[in-house]
C-alpha positions, 0 to 999 in steps of 0.5 A, a space after each residue: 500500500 502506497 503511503 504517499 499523502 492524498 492530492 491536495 485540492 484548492 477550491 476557493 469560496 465566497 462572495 456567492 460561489 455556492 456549489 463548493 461543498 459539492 465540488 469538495 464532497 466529488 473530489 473526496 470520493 476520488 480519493 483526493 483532499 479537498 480544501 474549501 479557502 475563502 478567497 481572501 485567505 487564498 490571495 493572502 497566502 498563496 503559498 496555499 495554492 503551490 502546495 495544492 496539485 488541483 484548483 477546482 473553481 466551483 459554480 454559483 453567482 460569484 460577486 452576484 454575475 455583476 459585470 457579467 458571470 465570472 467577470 469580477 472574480 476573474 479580476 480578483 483572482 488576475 489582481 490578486 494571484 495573476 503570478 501565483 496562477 501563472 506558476 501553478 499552471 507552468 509546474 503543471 497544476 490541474 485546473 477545473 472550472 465548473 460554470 461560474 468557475 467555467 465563465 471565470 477561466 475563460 475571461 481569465 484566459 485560460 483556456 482554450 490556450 494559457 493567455 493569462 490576463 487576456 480574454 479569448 472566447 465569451 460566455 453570452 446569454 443564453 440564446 433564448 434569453 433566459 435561465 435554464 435548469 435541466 438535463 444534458 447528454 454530452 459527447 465526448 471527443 476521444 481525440 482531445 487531450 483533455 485529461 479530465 475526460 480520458 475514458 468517457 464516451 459520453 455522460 449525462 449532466 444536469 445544467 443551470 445557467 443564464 449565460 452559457 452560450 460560448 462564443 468565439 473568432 471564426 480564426 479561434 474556433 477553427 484552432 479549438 477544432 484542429 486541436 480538439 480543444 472541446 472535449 465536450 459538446 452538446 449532443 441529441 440524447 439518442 443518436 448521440 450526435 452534436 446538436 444546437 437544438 433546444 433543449 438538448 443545447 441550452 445555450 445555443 453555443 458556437 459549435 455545440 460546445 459545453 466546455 473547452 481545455 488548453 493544449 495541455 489538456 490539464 485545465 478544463 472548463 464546462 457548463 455542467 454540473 458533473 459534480 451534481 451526479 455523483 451517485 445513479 439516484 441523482 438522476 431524475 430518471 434513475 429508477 428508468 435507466 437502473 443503473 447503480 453505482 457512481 453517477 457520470 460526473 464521478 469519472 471527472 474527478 478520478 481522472 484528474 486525481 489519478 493523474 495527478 497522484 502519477 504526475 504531481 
């Protein structure tokens, strides 16, 4: 039996993120050990990040969407850890973004490619103007090199969002596709095939996307929740598709801490 220490995992909280305890519960069935540290805390010790192998972001309404979703807190975070970000990412730290998480990396610039301090792709109001709380079925693209979702073909995820709809330069998406940098799309959930139908694409996104990686594939954000199935019985169909065990988003986290523990 290995006694190395459990992945050590950094998820902010405060100033309206709101689905940390989730985020940290999901972690903690992947065998990792989370952390939940204000963000206040965090920016006045940053030497908590570099101890740390994965920063997750978590979703809510952080600092109350103003100025868009993610907006302020991805200004927090550049003003406060810009450098300390900056090096966790070069020594290979794992990052996730979950929604509002989502949102703060990509005005974050972090994905799709490691641009700190210069946003590259917009998360727009939904398409159909308002906010949507449902379920989705996602496809997995097996060429990305995405390491959060090594292993998956697809999955089932609920989403709740107002402002989802990702949107890019025509010159940016044509590179996100030559590099399979959308490890997720929006897909019909019988044939499986992307899709930019409502319900099944709440957001109307370029694409079809539902989240995107760096080239790396070791930062990931999306708009689902994985962390909102975690067990078959959060499924509203649960009892209909008689599955037992974990539920799809489970595979997330194992991926990211069991690369970690052989990487970190």
């Amino acid at each position: 039996m290995s006694s190395r220490s459990p992945i050590q995992v950094i998820i902010p909280t405060g100033f309206g993120i709101n689905c940390e305890v989730e985020t940290a519960y999901a972690f903690k069935l992947a065998g990792a050990e989370p952390s939940l540290i204000h963000l206040n805390d965090l920016a006045m010790n940053d030497s908590l990040l570099q101890r740390a192998a994965i920063l997750a972001l978590a979703g809510g309404f952080s600092f109350g969407d103003h100025l868009n979703a993610g907006k302020v807190f991805a200004n927090r975070l550049w003003r406060r850890l810009g450098l300390s970000l900056q090096h966790f990412v070069t020594k290979g730290g794992l990052v996730l973004g979950l929604c509002n998480g989502f949102q703060t990396l990509a005005r974050l610039g972090l994905v799709p490619d490691v641009t700190l301090g210069t946003q590259r792709v917009t998360l727009a109001h939904n398409q159909h103007g308002k906010f949507y709380n449902g379920w989705v079925t996602l496809r997995v693209d097996p060429q990305s090199p995405c390491i959060f979702t090594r292993g998956l073909t697809s999955l089932d995820v609920p989403v709740r969002h107002g402002e989802g709809r990702l949107l890019t330069t025509p010159s940016l998406l044509q590179k996100i596709r030559d590099l399979h940098l959308s490890p997720v799309k929006y897909a019909d959930q019988e044939t499986l095939q992307p899709t930019d139908v409502f319900p099944a694409n709440p957001n109307g996104s370029q694409d079809c996307m539902a989240g995107l990686c760096d080239p790396s594939g070791r930062i990931f954000g999306m708009m689902p929740h994985p962390e909102a199935f975690l067990h078959a019985e959060n499924h509203p169909q649960w009892r209909r598709r008689k599955k037992k065990g974990p539920g799809d988003g489970v595979k997330i986290f194992r991926n990211a801490v069991e690369f970690a523990e052989k990487n970190f």
